[in-house]
MOPAC internal coordinates of N, CA, C and O (Angstrom, degrees):
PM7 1SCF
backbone

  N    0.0000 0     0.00 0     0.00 0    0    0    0
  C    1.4469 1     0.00 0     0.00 0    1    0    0
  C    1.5321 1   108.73 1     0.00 0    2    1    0
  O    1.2310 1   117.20 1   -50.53 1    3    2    1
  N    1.0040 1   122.94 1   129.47 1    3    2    1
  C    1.0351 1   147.85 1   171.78 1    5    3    2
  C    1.9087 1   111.25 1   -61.33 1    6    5    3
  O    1.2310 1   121.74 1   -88.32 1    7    6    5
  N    1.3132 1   114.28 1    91.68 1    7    6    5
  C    1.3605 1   102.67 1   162.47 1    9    7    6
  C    1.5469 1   146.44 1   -85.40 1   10    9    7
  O    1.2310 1   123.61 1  -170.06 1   11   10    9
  N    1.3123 1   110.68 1     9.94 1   11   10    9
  C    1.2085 1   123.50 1   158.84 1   13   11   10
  C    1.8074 1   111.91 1   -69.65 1   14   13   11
  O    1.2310 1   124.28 1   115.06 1   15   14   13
  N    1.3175 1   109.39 1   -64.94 1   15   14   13
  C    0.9894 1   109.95 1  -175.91 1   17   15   14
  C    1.3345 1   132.85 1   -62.11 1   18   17   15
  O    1.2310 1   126.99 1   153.47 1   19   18   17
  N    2.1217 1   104.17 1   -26.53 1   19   18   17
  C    1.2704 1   119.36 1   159.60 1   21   19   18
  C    1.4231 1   118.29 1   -55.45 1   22   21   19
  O    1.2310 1   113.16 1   158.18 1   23   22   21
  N    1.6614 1   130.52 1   -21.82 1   23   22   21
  C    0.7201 1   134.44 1  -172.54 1   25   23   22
  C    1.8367 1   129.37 1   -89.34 1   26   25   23
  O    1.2310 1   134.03 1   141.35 1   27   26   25
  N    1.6432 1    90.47 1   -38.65 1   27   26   25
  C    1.4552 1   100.52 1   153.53 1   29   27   26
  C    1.8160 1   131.95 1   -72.96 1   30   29   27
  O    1.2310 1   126.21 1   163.14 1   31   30   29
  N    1.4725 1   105.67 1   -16.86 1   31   30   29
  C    1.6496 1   100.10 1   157.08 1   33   31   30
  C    1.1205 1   110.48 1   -92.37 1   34   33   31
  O    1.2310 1   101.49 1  -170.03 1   35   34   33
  N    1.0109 1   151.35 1     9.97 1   35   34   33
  C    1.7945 1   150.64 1   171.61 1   37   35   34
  C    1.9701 1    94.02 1   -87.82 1   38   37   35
  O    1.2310 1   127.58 1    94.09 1   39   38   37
  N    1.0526 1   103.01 1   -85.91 1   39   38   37
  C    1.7836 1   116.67 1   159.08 1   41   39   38
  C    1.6796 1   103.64 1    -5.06 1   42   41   39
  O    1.2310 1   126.09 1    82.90 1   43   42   41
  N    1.3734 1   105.89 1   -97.10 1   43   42   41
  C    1.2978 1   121.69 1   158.49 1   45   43   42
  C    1.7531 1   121.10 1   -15.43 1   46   45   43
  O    1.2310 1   117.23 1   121.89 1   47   46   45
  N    1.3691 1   122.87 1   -58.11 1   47   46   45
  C    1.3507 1   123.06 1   175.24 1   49   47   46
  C    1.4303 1   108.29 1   -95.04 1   50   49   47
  O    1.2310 1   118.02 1  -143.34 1   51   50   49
  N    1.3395 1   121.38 1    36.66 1   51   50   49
  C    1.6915 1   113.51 1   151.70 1   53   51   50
  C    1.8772 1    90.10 1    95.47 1   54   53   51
  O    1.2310 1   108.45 1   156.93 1   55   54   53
  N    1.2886 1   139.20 1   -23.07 1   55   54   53
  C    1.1730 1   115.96 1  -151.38 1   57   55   54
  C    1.8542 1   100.97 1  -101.50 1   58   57   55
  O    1.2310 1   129.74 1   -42.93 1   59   58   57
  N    1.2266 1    98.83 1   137.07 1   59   58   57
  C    1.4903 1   117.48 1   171.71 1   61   59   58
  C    1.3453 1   119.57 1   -40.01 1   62   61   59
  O    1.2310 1   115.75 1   -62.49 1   63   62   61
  N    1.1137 1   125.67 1   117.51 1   63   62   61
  C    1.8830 1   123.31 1   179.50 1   65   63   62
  C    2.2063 1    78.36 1  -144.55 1   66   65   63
  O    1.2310 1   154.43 1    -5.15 1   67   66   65
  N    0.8840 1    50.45 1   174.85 1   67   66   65
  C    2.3037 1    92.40 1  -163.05 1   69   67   66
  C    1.6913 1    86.98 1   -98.61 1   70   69   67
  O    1.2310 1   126.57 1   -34.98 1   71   70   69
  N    1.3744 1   104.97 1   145.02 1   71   70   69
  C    1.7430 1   112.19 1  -156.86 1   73   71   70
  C    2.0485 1    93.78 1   -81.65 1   74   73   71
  O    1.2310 1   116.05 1    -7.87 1   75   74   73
  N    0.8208 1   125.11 1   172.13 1   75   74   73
  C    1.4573 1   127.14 1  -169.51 1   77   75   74
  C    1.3315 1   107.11 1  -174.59 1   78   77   75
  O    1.2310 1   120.95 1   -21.75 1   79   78   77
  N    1.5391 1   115.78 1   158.25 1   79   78   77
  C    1.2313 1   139.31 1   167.49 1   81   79   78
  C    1.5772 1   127.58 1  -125.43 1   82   81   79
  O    1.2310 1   120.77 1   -22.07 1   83   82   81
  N    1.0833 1   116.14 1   157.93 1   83   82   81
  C    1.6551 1   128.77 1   166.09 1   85   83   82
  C    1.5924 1   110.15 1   -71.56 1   86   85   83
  O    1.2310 1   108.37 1   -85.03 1   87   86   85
  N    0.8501 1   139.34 1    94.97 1   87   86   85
  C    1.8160 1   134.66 1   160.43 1   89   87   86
  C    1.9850 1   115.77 1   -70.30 1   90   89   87
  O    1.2310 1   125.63 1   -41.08 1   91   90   89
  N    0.9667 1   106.79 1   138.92 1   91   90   89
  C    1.7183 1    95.95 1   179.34 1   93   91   90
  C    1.6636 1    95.28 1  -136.68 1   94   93   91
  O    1.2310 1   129.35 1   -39.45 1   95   94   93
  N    1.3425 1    99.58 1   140.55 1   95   94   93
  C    1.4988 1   116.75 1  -166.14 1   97   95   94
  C    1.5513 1   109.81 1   -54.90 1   98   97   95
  O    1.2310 1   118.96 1   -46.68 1   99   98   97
  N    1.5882 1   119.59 1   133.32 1   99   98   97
  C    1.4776 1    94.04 1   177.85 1  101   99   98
  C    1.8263 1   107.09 1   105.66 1  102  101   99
  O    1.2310 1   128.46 1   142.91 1  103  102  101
  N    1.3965 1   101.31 1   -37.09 1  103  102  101
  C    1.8812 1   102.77 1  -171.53 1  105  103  102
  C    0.8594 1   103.95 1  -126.02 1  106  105  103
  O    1.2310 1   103.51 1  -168.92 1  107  106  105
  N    1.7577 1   147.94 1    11.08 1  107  106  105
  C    1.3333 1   132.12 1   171.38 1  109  107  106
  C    1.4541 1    99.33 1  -114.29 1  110  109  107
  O    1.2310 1   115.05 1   -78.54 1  111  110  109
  N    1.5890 1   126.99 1   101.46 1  111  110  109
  C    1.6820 1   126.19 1   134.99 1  113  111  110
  C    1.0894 1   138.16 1   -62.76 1  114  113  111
  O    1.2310 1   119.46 1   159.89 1  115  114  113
  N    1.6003 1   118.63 1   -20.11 1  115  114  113
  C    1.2795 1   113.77 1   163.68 1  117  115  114
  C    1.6234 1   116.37 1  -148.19 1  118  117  115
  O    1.2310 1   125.97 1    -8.99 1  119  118  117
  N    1.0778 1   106.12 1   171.01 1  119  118  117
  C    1.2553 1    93.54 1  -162.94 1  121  119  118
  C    1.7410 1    97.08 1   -99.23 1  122  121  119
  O    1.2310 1   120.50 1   -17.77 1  123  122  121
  N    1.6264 1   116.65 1   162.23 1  123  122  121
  C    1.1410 1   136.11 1  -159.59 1  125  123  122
  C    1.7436 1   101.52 1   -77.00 1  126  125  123
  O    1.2310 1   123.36 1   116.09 1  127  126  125
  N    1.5215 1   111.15 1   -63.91 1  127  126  125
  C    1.4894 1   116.07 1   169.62 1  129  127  126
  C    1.4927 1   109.19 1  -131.01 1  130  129  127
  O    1.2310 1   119.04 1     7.31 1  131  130  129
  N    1.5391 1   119.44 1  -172.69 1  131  130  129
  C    0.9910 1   144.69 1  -142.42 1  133  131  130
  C    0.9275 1   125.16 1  -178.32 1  134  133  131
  O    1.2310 1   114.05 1   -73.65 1  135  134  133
  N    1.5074 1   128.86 1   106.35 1  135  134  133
  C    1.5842 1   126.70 1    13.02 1  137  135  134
  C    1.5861 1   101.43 1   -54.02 1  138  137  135
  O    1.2310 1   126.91 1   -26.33 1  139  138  137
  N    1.4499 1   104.31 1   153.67 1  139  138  137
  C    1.4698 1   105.85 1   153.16 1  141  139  138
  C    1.9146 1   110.61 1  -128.35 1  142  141  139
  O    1.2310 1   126.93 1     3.66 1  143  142  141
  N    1.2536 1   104.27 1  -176.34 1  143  142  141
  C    1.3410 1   108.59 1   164.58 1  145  143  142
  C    1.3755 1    92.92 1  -129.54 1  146  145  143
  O    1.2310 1   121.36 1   -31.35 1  147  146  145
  N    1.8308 1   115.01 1   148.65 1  147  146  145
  C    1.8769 1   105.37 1  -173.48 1  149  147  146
  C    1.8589 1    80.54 1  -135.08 1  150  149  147
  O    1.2310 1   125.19 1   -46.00 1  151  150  149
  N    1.1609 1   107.64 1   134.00 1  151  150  149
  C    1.5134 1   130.25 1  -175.52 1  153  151  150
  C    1.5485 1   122.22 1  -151.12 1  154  153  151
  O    1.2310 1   128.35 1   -58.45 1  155  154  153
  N    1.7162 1   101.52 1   121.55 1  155  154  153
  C    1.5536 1    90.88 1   179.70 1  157  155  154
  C    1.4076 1   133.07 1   -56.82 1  158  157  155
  O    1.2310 1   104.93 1   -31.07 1  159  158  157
  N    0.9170 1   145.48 1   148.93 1  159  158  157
  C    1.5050 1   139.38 1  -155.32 1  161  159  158
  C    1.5937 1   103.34 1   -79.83 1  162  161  159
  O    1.2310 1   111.49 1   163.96 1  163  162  161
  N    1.3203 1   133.64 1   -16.04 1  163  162  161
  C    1.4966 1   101.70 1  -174.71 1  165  163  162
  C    1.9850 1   101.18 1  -159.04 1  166  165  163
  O    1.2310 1   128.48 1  -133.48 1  167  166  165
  N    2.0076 1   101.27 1    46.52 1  167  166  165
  C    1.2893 1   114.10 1   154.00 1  169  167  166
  C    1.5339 1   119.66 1  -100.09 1  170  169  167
  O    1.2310 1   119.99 1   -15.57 1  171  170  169
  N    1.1036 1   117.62 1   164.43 1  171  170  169
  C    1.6456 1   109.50 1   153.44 1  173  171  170
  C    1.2449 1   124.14 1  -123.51 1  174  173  171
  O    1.2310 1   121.52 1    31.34 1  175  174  173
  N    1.3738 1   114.69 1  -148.66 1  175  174  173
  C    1.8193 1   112.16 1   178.23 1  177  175  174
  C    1.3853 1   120.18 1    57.03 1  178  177  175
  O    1.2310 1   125.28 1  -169.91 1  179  178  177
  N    1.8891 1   107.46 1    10.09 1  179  178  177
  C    1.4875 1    98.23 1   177.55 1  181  179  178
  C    1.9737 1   118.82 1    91.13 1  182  181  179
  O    1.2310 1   127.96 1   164.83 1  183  182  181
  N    1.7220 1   102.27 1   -15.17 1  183  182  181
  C    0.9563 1    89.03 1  -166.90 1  185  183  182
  C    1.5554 1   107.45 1   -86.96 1  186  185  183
  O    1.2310 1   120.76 1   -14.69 1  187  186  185
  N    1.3935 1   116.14 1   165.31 1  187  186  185
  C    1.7728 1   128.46 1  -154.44 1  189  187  186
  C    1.2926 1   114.79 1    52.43 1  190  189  187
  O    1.2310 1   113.63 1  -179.77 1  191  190  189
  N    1.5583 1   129.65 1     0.23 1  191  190  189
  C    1.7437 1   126.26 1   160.52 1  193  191  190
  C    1.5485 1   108.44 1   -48.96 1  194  193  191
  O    1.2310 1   121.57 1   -42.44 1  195  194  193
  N    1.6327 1   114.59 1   137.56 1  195  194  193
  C    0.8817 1   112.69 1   155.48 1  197  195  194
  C    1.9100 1   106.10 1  -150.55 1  198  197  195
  O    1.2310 1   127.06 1   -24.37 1  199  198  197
  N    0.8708 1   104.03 1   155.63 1  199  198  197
  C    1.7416 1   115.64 1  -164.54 1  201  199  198
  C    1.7952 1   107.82 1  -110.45 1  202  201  199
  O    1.2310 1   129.29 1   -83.68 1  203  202  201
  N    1.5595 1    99.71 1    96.32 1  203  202  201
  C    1.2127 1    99.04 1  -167.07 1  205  203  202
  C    2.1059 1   105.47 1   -89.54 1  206  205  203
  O    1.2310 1   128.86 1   -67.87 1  207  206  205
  N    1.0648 1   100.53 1   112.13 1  207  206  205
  C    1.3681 1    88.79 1   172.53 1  209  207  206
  C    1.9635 1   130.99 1  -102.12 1  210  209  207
  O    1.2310 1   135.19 1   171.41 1  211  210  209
  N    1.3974 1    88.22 1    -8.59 1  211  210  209
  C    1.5294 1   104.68 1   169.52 1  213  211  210
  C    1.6382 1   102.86 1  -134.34 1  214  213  211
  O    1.2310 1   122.32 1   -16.31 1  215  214  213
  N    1.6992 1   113.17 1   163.69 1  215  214  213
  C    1.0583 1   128.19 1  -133.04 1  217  215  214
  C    1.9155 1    88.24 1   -98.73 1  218  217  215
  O    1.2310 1   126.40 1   144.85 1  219  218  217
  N    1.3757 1   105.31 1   -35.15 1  219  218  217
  C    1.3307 1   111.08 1   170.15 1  221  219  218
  C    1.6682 1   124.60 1   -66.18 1  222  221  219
  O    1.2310 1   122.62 1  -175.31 1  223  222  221
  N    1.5320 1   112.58 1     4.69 1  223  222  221
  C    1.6780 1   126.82 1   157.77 1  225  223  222
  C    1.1590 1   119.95 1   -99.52 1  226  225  223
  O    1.2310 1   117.14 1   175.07 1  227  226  225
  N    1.4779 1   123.05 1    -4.93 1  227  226  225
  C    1.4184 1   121.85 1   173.83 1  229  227  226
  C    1.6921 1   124.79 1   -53.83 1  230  229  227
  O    1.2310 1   126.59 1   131.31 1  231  230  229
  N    1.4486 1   104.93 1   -48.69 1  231  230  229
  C    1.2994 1    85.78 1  -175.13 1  233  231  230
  C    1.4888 1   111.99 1   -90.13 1  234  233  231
  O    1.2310 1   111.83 1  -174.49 1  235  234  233
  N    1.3012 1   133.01 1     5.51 1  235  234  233
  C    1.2022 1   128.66 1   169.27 1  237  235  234
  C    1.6247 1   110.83 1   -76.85 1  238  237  235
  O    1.2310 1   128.82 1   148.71 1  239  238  237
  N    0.8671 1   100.61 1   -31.29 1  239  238  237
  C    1.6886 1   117.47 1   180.00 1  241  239  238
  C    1.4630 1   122.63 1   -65.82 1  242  241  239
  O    1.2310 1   130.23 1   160.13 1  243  242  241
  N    1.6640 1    97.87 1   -19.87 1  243  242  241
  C    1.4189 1   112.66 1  -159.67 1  245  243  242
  C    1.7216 1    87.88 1  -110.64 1  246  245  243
  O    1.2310 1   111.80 1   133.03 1  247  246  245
  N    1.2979 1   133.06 1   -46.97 1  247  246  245
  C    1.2905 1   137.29 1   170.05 1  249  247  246
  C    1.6225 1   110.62 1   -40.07 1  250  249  247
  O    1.2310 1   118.01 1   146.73 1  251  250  249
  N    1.6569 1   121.40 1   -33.27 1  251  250  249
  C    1.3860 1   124.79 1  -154.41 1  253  251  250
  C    1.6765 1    84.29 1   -86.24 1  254  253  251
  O    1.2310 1   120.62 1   118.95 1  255  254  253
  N    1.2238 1   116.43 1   -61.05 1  255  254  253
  C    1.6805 1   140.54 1   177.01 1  257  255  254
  C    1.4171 1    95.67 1   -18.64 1  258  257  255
  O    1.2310 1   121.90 1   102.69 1  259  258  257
  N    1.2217 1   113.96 1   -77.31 1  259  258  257
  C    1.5692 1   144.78 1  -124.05 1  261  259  258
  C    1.9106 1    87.06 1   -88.93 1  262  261  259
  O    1.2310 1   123.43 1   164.15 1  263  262  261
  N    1.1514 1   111.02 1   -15.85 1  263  262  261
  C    1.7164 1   120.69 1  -162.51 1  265  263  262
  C    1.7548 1    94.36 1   -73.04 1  266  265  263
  O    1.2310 1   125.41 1   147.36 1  267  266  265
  N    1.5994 1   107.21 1   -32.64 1  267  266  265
  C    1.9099 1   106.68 1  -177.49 1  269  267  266
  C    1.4872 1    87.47 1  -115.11 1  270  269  267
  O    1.2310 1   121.40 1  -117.07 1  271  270  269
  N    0.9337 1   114.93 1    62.93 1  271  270  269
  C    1.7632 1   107.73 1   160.43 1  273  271  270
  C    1.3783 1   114.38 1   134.94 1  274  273  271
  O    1.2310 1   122.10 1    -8.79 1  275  274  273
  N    1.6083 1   113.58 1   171.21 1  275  274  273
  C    1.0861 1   119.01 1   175.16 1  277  275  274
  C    1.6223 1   114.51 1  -106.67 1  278  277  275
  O    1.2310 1   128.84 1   176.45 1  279  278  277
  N    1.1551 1   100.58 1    -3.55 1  279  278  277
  C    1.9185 1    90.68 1   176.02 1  281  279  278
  C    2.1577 1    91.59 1  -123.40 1  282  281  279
  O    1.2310 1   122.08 1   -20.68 1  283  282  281
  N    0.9636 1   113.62 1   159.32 1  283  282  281
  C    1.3509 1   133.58 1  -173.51 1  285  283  282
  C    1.7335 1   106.69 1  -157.43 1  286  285  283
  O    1.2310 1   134.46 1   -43.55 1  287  286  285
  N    1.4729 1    89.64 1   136.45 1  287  286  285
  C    2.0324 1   111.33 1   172.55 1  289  287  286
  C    1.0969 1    96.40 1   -79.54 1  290  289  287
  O    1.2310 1   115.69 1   -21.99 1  291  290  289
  N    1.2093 1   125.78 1   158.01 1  291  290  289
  C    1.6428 1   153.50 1  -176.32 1  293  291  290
  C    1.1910 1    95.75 1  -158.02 1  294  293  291
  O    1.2310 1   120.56 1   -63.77 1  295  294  293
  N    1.5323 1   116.54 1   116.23 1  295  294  293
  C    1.4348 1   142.64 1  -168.32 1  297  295  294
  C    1.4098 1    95.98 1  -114.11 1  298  297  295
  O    1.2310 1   118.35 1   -24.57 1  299  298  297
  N    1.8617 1   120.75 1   155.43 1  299  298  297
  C    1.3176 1   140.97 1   147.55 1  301  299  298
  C    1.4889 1    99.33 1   -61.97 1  302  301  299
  O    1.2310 1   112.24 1   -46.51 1  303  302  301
  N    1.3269 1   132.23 1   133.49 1  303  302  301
  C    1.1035 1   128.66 1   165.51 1  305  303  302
  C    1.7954 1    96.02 1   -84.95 1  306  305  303
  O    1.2310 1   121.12 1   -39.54 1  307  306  305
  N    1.2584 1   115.46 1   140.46 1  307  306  305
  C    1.6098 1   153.83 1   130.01 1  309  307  306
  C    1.1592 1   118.81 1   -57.24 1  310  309  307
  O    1.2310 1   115.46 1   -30.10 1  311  310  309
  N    1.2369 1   126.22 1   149.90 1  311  310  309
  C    1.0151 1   148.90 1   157.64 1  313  311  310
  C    1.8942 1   130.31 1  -111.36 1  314  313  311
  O    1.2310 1   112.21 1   -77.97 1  315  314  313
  N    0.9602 1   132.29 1   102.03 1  315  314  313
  C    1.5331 1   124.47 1  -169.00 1  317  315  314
  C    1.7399 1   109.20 1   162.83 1  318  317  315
  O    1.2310 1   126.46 1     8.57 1  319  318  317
  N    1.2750 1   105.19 1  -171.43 1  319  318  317
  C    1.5095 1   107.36 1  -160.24 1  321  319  318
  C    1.6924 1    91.82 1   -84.84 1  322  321  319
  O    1.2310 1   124.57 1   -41.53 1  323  322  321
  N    1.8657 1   108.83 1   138.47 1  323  322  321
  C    1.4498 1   106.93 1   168.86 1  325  323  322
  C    1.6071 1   102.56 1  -105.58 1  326  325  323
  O    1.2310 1   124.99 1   -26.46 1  327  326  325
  N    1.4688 1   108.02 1   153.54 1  327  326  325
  C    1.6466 1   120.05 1  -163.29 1  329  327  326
  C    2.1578 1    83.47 1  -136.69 1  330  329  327
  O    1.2310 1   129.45 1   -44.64 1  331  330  329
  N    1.3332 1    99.39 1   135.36 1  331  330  329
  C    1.1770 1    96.01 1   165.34 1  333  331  330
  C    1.5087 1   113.18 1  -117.19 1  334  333  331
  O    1.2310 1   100.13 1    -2.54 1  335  334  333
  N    1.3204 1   153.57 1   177.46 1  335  334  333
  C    1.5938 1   159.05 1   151.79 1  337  335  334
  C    1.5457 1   110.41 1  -126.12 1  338  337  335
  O    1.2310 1   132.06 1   -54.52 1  339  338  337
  N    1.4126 1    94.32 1   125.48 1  339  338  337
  C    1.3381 1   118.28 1   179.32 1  341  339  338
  C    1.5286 1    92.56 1   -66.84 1  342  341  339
  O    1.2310 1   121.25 1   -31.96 1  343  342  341
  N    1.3131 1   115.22 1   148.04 1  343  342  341
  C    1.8016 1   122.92 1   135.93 1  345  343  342
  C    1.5366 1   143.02 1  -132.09 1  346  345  343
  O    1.2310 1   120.65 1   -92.65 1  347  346  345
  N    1.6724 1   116.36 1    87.35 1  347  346  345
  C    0.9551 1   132.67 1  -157.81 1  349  347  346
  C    1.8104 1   124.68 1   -94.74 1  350  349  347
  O    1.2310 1   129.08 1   -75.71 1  351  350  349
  N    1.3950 1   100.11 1   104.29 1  351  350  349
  C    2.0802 1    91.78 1  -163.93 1  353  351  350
  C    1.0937 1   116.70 1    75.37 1  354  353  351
  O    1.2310 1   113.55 1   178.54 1  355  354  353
  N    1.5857 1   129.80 1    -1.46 1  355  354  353
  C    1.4817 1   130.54 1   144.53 1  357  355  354
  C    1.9752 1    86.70 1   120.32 1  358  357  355
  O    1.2310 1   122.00 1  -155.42 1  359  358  357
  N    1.1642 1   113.77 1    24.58 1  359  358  357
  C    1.4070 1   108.47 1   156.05 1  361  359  358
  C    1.5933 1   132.60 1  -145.28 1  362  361  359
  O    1.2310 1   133.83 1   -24.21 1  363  362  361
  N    0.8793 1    90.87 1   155.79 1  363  362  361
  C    1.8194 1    99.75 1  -136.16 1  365  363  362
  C    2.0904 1    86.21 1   -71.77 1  366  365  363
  O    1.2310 1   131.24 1   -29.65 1  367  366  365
  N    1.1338 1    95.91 1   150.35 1  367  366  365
  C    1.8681 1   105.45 1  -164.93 1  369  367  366
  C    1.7121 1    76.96 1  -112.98 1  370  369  367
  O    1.2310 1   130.63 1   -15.13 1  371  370  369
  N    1.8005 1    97.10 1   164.87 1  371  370  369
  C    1.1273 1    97.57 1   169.76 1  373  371  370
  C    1.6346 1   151.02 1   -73.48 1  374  373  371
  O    1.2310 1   112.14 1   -15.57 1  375  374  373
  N    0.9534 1   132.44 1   164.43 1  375  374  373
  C    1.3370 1   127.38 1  -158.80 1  377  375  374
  C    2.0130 1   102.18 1   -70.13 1  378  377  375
  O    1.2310 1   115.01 1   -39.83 1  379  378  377
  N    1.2696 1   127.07 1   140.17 1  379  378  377
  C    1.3184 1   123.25 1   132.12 1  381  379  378
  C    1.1251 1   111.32 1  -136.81 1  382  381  379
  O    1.2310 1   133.69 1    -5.67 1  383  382  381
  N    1.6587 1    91.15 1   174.33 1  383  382  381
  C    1.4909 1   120.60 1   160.48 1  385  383  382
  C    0.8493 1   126.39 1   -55.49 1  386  385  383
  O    1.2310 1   108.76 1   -38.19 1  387  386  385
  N    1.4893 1   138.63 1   141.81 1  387  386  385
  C    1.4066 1   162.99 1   141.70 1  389  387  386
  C    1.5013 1   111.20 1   -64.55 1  390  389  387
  O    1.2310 1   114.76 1   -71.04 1  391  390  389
  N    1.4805 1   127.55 1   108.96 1  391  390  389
  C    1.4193 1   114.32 1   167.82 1  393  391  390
  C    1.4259 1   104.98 1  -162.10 1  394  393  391
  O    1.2310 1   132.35 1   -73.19 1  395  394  393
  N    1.8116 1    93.76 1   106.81 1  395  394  393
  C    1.7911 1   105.84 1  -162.15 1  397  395  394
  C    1.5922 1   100.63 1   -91.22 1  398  397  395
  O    1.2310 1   123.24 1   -36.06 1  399  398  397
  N    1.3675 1   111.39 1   143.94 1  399  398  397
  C    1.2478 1   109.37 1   175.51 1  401  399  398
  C    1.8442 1   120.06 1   -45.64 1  402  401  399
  O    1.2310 1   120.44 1   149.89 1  403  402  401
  N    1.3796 1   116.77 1   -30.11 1  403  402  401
  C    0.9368 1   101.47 1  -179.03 1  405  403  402
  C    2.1103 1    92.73 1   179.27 1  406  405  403
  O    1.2310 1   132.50 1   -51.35 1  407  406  405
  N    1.3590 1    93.46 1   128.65 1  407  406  405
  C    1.5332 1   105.64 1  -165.19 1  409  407  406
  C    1.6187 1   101.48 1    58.76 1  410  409  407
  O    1.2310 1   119.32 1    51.73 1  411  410  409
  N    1.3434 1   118.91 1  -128.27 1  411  410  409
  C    1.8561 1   109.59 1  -115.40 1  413  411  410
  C    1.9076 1    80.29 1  -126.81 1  414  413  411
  O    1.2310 1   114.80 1   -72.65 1  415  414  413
  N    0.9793 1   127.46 1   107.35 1  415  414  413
  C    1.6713 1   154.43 1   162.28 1  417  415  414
  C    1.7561 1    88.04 1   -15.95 1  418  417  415
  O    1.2310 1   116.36 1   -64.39 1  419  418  417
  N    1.5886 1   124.52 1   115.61 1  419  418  417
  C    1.8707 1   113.36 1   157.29 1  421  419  418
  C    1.4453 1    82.16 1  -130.64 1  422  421  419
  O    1.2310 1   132.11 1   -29.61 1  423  422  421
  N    1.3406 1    94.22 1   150.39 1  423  422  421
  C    1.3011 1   136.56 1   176.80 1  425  423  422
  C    1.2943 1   116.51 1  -105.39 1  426  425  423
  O    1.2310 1   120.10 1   180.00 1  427  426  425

């Protein structure tokens, strides 16, 4: 899945997402804001997330990204409770919580 695009129909249908960008391998030296979250554009389960909160994690962050692709999202990091929803046979399972022992939940 594509989270860029997941991101512009969420946007699009009224729902709140955290402001973001496209990065492309090769053209980002610095990053836009701060905190960010830097994620390849079309894994899940967390994997290649990394949560840059100082400016001296960027390019490691961007190396992890950049490992499934050549373009990567760069998120505003948030702060607050994460809830995920299953979707199984096209109906939505129930809601939980997200609560990683410490930094960012991999599966």
């Amino acid at each position: 899945m594509d989270k860029n695009i997941s991101k512009i129909l969420m946007r699009a249908a009224g729902v709140a997402t955290p402001d973001w960008y496209l990065a492309e391998k090769g053209k980002c030296s610095q990053p836009e804001f701060l905190p960010c979250v830097v994620k390849p554009l079309d894994c899940g389960s967390s994997v290649g997330v990394t949560i840059v909160d100082k400016e001296e994690e960027w390019h490691k962050a961007l190396e992890a990204a950049f490992s499934y692709g050549d373009r990567v999202l760069v998120e505003k990091k948030i702060t607050g409770r994460e809830f995920s929803v299953g979707v199984l046979g096209g109906r939505a399972l129930p809601a939980i919580e997200i609560i990683p022992e410490k930094g960012i939940l991999r599966l």
